[in-house]
N, C-alpha and C positions, 0 to 999 in steps of 0.2 A: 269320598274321592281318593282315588290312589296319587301317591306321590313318587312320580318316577317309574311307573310301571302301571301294567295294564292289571285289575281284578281278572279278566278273563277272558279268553276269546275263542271264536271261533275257524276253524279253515277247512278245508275239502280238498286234499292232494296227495302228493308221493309226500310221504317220511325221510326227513332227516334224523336221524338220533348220533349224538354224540353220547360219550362214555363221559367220565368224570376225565377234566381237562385241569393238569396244571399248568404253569408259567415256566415249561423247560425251553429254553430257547433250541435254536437243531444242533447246538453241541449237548444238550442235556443240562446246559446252565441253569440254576434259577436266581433270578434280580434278589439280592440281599434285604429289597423293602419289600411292602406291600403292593403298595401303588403298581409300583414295576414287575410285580408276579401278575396282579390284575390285566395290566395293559397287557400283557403276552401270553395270558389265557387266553384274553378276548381275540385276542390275533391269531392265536391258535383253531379256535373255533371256526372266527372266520373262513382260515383256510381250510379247513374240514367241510364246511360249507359247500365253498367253493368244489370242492373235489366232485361232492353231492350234486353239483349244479342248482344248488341254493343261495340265495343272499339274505345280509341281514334283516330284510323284508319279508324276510319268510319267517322269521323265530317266532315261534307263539311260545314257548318257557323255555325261561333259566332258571336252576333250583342252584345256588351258591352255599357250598357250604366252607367255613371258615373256622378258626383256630381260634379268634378272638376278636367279637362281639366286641371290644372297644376300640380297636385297630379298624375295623370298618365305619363303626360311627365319626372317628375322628375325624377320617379322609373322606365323608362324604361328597364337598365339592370337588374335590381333584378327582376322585372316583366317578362324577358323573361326566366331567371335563373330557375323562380318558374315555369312556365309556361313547359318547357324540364321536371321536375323534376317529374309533375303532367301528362299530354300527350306526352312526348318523343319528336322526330322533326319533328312531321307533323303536319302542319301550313293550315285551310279553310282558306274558302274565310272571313273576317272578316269587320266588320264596327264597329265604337269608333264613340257614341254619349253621349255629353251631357245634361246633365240633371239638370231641377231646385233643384227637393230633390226624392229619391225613396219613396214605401209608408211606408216602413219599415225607421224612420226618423234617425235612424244611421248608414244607410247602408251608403257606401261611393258608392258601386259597384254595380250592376245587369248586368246576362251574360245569354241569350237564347241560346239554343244550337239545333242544326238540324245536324242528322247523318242518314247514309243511310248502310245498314247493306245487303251487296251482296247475290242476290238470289241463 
């Protein structure tokens, strides 16, 4: 059983693809923590979504790639808290990789996002 996320799924529609998304706010800021780069990736996305004429109902994966593999374990429940608050409780197929450093050097986070939006 997956925890917090779907093994896998399937859909049949138009394509959403996002590029790798950090936590820049629209001045190009990013949040000093973690948590707060997550939450404004996730936001970021969203609006990408949106633009797509997608919703978080449509995400079949997120591939997360992160700096530091104990900076994410640690914020688990706040991370998920952000995570409902931003996309509600529908959870893709997800994979958590880490990473030496993103190219943006104070990014803590980078999240690609694939939705599929029903014909």
């Amino acid at each position: 059983m997956p925890r917090g996320y779907a093994n896998g799924m399937a859909a049949d529609g138009r394509l959403v693809v996002t590029g790798g998304i950090i936590g820049w706010d629209s001045e190009g800021r990013l949040a000093q923590d973690f948590v707060g780069q997550v939450r404004q990736t996730l936001s970021n996305i969203l609006a990408i979504l949106s633009e797509g004429g997608a919703r978080p109902q449509h995400l079949v994966r997120l591939t997360w790639y992160v700096v530091d593999i104990e900076e994410y374990l640690a914020n688990l429940k706040t991370l998920g808290q952000v995570y409902r608050e931003v996309f509600g409780a529908h959870y893709p197929a997800m994979a958590l990789v880490q990473v030496v450093r993103l190219v943006e050097k104070a990014a803590r986070v980078e999240i690609e996002a694939t939705a599929v939006v029903p014909r």
